[in-house]
C-alpha positions in Angstrom: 1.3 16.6 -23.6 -0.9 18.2 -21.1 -5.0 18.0 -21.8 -7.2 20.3 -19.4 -11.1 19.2 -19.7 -14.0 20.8 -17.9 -17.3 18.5 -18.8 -20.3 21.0 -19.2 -22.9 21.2 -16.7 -20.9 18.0 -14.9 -23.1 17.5 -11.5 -21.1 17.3 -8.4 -20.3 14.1 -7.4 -23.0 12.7 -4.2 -22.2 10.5 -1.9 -24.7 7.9 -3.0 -22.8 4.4 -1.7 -20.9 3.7 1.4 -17.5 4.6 1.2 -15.8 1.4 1.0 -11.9 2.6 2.4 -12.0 3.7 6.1 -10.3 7.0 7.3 -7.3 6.1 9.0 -7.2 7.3 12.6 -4.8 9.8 13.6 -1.6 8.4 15.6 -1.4 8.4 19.1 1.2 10.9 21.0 4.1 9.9 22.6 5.0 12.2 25.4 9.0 10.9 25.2 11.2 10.9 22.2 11.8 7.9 20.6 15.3 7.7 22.3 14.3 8.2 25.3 11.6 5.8 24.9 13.6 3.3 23.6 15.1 1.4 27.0 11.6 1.0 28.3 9.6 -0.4 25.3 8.6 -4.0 24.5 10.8 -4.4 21.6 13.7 -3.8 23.3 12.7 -6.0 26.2 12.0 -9.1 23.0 15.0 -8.8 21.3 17.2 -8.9 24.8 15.4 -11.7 25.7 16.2 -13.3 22.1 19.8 -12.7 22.2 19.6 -14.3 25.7 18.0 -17.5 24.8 19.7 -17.4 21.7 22.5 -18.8 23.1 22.0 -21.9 25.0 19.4 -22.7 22.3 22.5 -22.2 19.8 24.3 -24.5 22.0 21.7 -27.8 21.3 21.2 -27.0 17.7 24.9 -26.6 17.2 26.0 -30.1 19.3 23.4 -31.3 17.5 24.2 -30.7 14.3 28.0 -31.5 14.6 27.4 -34.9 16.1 25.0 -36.3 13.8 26.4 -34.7 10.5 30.1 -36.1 11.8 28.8 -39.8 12.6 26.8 -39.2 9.8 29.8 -39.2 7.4 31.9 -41.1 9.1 29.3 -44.2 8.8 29.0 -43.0 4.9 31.6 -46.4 4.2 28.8 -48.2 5.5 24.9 -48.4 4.6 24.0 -47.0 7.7 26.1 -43.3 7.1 23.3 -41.9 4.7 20.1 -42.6 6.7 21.9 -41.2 9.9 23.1 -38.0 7.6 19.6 -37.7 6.8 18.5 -38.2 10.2 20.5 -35.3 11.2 19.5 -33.0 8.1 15.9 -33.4 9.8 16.5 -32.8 12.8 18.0 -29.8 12.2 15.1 -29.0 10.3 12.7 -29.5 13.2 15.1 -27.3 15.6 14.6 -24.7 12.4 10.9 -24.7 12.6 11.8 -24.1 16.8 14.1 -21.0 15.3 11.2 -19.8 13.2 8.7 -19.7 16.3 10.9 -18.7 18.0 11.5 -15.5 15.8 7.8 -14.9 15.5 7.5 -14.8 19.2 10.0 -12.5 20.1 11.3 -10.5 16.8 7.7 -10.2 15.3 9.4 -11.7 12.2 6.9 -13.6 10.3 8.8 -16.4 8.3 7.1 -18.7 6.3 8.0 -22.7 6.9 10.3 -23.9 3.9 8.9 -26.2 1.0 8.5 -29.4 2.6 10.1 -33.1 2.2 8.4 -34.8 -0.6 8.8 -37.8 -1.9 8.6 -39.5 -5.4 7.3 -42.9 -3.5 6.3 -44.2 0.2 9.5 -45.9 2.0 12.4 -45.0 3.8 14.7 -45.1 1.1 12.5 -42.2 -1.1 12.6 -40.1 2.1 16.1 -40.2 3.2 17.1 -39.2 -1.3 14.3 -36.1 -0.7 15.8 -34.9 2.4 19.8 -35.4 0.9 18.4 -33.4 -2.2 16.1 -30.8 -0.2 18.0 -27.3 -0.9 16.0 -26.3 2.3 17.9 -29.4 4.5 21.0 -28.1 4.3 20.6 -24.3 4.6 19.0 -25.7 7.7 22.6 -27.3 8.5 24.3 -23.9 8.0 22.4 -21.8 10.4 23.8 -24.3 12.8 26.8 -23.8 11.8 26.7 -20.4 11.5 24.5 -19.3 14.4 26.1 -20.6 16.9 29.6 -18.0 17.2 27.0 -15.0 16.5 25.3 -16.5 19.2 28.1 -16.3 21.5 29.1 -12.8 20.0 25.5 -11.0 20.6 24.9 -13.0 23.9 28.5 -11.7 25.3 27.9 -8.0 23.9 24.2 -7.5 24.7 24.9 -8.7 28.7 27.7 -6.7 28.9 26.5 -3.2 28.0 23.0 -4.2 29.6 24.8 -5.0 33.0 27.1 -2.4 32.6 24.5 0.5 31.7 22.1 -0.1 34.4 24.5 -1.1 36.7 26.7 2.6 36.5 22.8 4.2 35.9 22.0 3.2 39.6 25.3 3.6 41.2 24.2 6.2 42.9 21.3 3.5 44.6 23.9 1.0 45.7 27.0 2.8 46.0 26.5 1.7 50.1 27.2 -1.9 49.7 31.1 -0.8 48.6 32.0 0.6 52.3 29.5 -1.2 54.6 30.5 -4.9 52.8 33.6 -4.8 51.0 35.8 -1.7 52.8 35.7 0.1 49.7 34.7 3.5 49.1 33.2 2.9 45.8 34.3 1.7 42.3 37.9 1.3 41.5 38.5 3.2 38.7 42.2 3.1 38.9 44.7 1.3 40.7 48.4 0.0 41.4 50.9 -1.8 43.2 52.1 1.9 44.6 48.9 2.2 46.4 47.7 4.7 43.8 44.1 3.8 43.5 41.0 6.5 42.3 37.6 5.7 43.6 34.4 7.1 42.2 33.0 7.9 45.6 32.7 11.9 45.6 28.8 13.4 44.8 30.8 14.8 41.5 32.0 11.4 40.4 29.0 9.7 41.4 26.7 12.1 39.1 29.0 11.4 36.7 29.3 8.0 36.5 25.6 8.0 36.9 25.6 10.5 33.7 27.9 8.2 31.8 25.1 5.4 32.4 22.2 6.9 31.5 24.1 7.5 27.8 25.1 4.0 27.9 21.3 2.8 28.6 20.1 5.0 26.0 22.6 3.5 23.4 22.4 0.1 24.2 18.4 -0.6 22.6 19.6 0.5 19.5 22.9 -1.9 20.0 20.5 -4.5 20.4 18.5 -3.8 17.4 21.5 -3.9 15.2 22.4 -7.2 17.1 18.7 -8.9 16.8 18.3 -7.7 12.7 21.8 -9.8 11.7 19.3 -12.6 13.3 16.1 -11.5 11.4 18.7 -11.8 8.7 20.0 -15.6 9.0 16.3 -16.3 9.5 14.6 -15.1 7.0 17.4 -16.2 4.5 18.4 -19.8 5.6 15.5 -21.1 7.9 12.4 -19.4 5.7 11.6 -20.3 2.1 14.2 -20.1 -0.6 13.6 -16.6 -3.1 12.8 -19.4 -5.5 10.2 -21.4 -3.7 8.4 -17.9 -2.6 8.7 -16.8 -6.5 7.0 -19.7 -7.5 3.7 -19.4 -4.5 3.6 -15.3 -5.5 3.4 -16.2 -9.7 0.7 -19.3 -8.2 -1.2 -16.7 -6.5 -0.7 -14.2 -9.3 -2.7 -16.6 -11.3 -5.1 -16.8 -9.6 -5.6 -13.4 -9.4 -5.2 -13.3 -12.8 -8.2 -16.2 -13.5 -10.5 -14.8 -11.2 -10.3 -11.4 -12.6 -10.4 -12.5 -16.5 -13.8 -15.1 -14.5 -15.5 -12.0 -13.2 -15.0 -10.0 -16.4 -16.5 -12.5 -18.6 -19.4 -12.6 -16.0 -19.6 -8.8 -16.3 -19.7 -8.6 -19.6 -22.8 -11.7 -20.0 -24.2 -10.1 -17.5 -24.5 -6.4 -19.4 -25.2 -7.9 -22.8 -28.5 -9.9 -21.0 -29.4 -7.5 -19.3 -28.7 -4.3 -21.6 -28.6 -4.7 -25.5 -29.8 -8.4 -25.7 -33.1 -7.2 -23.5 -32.9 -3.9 -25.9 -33.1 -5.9 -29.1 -35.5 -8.6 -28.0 -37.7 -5.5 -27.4 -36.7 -3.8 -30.6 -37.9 -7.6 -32.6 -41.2 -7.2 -31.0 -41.8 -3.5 -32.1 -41.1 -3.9 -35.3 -43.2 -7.0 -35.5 -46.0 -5.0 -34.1 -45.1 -2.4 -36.6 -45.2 -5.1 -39.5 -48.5 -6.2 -38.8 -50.2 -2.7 -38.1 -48.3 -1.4 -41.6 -51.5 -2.2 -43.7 -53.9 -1.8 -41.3 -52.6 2.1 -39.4 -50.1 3.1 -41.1 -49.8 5.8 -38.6 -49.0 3.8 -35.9 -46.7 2.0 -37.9 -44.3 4.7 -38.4 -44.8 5.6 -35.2 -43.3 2.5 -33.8 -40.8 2.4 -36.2 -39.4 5.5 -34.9 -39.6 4.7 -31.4 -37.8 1.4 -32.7 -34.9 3.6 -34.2 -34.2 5.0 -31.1 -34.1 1.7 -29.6 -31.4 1.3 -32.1 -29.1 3.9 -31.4 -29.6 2.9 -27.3 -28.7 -0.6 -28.4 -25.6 1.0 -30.2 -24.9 3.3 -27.6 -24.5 0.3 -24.8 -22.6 -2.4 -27.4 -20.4 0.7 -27.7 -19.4 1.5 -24.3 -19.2 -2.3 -23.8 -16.6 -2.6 -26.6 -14.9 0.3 -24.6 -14.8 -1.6 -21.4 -13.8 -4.7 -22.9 -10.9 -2.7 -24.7 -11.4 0.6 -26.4 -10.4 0.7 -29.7 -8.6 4.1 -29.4 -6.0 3.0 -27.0 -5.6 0.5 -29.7 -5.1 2.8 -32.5 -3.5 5.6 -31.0 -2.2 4.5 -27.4 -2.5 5.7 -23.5 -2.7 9.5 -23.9 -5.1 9.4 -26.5 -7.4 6.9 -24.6 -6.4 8.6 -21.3 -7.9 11.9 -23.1 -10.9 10.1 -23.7 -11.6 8.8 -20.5 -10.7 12.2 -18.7 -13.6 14.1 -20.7 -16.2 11.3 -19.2 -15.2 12.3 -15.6 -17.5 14.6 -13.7 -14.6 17.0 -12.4 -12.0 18.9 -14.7 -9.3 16.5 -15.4 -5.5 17.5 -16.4 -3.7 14.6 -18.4 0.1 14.8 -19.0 1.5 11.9 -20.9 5.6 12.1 -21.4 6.5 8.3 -22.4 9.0 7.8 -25.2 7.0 4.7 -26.6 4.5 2.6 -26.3 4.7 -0.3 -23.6 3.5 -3.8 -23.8 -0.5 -4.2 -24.8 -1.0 -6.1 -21.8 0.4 -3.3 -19.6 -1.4 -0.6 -21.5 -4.5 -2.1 -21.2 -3.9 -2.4 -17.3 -2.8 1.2 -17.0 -5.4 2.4 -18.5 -8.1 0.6 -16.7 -6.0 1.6 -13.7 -6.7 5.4 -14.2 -10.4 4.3 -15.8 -11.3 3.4 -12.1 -9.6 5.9 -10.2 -11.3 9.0 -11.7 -14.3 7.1 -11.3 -13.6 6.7 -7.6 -12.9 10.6 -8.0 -16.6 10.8 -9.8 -18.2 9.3 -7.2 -16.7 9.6 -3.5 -14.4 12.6 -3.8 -16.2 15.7 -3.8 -13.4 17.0 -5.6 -13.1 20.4 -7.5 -10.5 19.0 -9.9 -7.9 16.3 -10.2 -5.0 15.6 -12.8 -3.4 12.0 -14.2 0.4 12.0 -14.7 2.0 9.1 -16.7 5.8 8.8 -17.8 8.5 6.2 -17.2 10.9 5.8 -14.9 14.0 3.7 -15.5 11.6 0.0 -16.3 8.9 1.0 -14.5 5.6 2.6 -15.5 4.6 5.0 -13.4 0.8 6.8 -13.1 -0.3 9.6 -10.6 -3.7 10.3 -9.9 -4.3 13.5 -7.7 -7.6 14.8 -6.7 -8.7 17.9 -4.3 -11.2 15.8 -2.8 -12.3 14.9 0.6 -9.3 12.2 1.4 -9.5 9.7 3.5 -8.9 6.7 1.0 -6.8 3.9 1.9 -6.3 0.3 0.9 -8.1 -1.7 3.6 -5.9 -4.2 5.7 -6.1 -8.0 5.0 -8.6 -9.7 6.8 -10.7 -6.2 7.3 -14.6 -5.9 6.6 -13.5 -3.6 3.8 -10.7 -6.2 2.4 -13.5 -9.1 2.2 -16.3 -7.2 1.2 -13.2 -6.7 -2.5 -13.3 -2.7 -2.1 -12.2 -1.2 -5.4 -8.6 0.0 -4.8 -8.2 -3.7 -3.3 -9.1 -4.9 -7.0 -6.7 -2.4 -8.4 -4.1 -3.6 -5.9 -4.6 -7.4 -6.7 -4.5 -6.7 -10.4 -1.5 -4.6 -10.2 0.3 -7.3 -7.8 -0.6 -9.8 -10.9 1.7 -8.4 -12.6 4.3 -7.6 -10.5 3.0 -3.7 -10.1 2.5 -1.6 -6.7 -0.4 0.7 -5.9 0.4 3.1 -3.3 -2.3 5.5 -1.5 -1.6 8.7 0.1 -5.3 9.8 1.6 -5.0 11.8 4.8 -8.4 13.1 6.2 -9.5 16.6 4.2 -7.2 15.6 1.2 -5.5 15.7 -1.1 -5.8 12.0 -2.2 -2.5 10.9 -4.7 -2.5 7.3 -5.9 0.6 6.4 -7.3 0.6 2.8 -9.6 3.9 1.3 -10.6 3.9 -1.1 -13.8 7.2 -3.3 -15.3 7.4 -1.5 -18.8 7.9 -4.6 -20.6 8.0 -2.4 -24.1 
């Protein structure tokens, strides 16, 4: 169902406060393709020398492992077997945590540290059962395992078709050193008992074998990218926190997102009831008081004030009204999203188009936060767009409910990046974003300078 509204004699929106997102800047030109770019760049440079420490760093972790796991068990018919195995489980943990750094350093792959030893008591005894029973230990135990013939796999590859590449790149360079030091007119390319041999000494061949480089240098970054993400891979998924541990710290933070937000509504609402209706009604007492007393004496004035104290009245019931609405609205209650949508479109200061194609209703708790989703966009369109007209799509895809809000205005929106001015100043579409994230939802923004802004919010269905 598709709603046009035009509010009458809407103003057009000013911009009366700071915009809160800043524009993002333009990206930089590269003068080179990103292939041709490729051999030369840091990255490539990082994960080379990753795959070459990875190695003799595998090497350590690996003897390591072995020998203290092995005397470990072997010692298990004795009491001394199980604090050595443990022994062995933490070290391997603290070569992990060298793994991790490592990763960080070169790979730019941020991996959180795993959930730590704890516990139940103090003692040696308490600590070596916590480390045996630590989930985290023993994934620890199979990257050395593991590691170690990648290591020796990536090492072998990436040196080979780095060597090699360079090395036919700039034969052309060094091709001297065959005849004046080794009697040899260049590279053997073929050869026999016979005496048939082939050398790549002609300008032809040279340029050629030069050529044949210059392909194998260009191919041999992206080699090495495929080589360095199978390590990104064991990192992240043996040496980092297990998908259980990091599900419990998100639904922990989720919480809190989720007490702050319910803290700062109730404060919110206190504070408009104080200072809006309450101040309204203590005002409203006092006129009619007034009224009461001047009743006998002017009866004039009396009615006088008891007019003006009506219209207190319907204030007072105009404000608990629209503070019912912002605490819940009654009509996305009764009738659901589209119909409260509806109403919230006809408030906004540009023509709004609302199409609502859902085959039910979802969960309460995710209506509510869909609509105050949309609530607080259009009013970021009201009030920093300068747009001529947006629209709000909702309908469901798969388990996921999905809302669009597109505007013709100005652009230039975008969530601001942690640790920003505009992330701890708590702009708005950083609200919407931590409110979403509560509940396992996604805000995207899509704001280029001179618009069109399109915010796209993804919510579980949970019907």
């Amino acid at each position: 169902m598709a709603t046009d509204y035009r509010p009458e004699q809407a103003p057009r929106p000013q911009w009366q406060e700071h915009q809160e997102n800043h524009e993002r800047p333009e990206p930089r030109g590269h003068l080179l393709p990103p292939a041709l770019r490729a051999p030369l760049e840091g990255r490539t440079w990082r994960e080379f020398g990753y795959l070459l420490l990875s190695l003799p760093i595998s090497i350590v972790f690996f003897t390591f492992a072995v020998v203290t796991i092995s005397l470990g068990s072997g010692l298990l018919i004795t009491f001394l077997g199980i604090p050595v195995l443990a022994a062995g489980l933490a070290g391997c943990r603290g070569l992990g945590a060298l793994e991790r750094a490592r990763a960080r350093g070169l790979l730019r792959l941020s991996v959180g540290d795993p959930t730590p030893v704890r516990a139940g008591k103090s003692g040696l005894m308490p600590w070596v059962g916590a480390v045996l029973k630590s989930g985290a230990s023993w994934r620890h135990l199979l990257y050395a395992i593991l590691h170690f013939p990648w290591a020796i796999f990536a090492f072998t590859v990436s040196v080979t078709f780095w060597v090699t590449s360079w090395s036919l790149l700039l034969y052309p360079l060094w091709r001297w050193t065959f005849p004046r030091y080794l009697g040899e007119p260049g590279i053997a390319l073929y050869g026999d008992t016979g005496g048939n041999e082939f050398f790549l000494d002609t300008p032809f061949e040279i340029g050629a074998t030069a050529a044949v480089g210059l392909v194998l240098v260009l191919a041999t970054p992206w080699l090495i990218r495929g080589l360095a993400s199978v390590d990104r891979l064991m990192v992240t998924g043996l040496l980092g926190p297990s998908m259980l541990a990091t599900r419990v710290v998100e639904l922990e933070s989720d919480r809190g997102v989720v007490v702050d937000t319910a803290a700062a509504d109730l404060r919110r609402i206190e504070r408009d009831l104080h200072d809006g209706a309450q101040a309204r009604l203590v005002a409203l007492a006092m006129d009619l008081g007034l009224a009461k007393e001047k009743l006998l004496e002017d009866p004039d004035a009396a009615a006088r004030m008891v007019g003006e104290a009506h219209g207190e009245v319907k204030v007072a019931l105009q404000e608990l009204r629209d503070l019912a609405r912002g605490i819940h609205p009654a009509v996305l209650t009764d009738r659901g999203l589209d119909a409260a949508l509806s109403s919230v479109a006809s408030r906004c200061t540009v023509p709004v188009t609302v199409e609502v194609d859902l085959p039910s209703r979802p969960a309460p708790a995710i209506e509510g936060i869909a609509y105050f989703t949309v609530s607080e966009l259009l009013q970021n369109v009201s009030k920093h767009a300068r747009a001529g007209r947006a629209s709000v799509d909702v309908w469901r895809s798969q388990d996921r409910l999905m809302l669009q809000v597109t505007d013709d205005g100005r652009g230039g929106a975008a969530l601001p990046v942690s640790g920003s001015a505009a992330d701890s100043a708590g702009s708005g579409l950083a609200g919407l974003a931590e409110r979403l994230d509560a509940v396992d939802g996604i805000l995207a923004v899509d704001s280029p300078p001179g618009g069109p802004t399109t915010v796209t919010a993804e919510l579980p269905w949970r019907g």
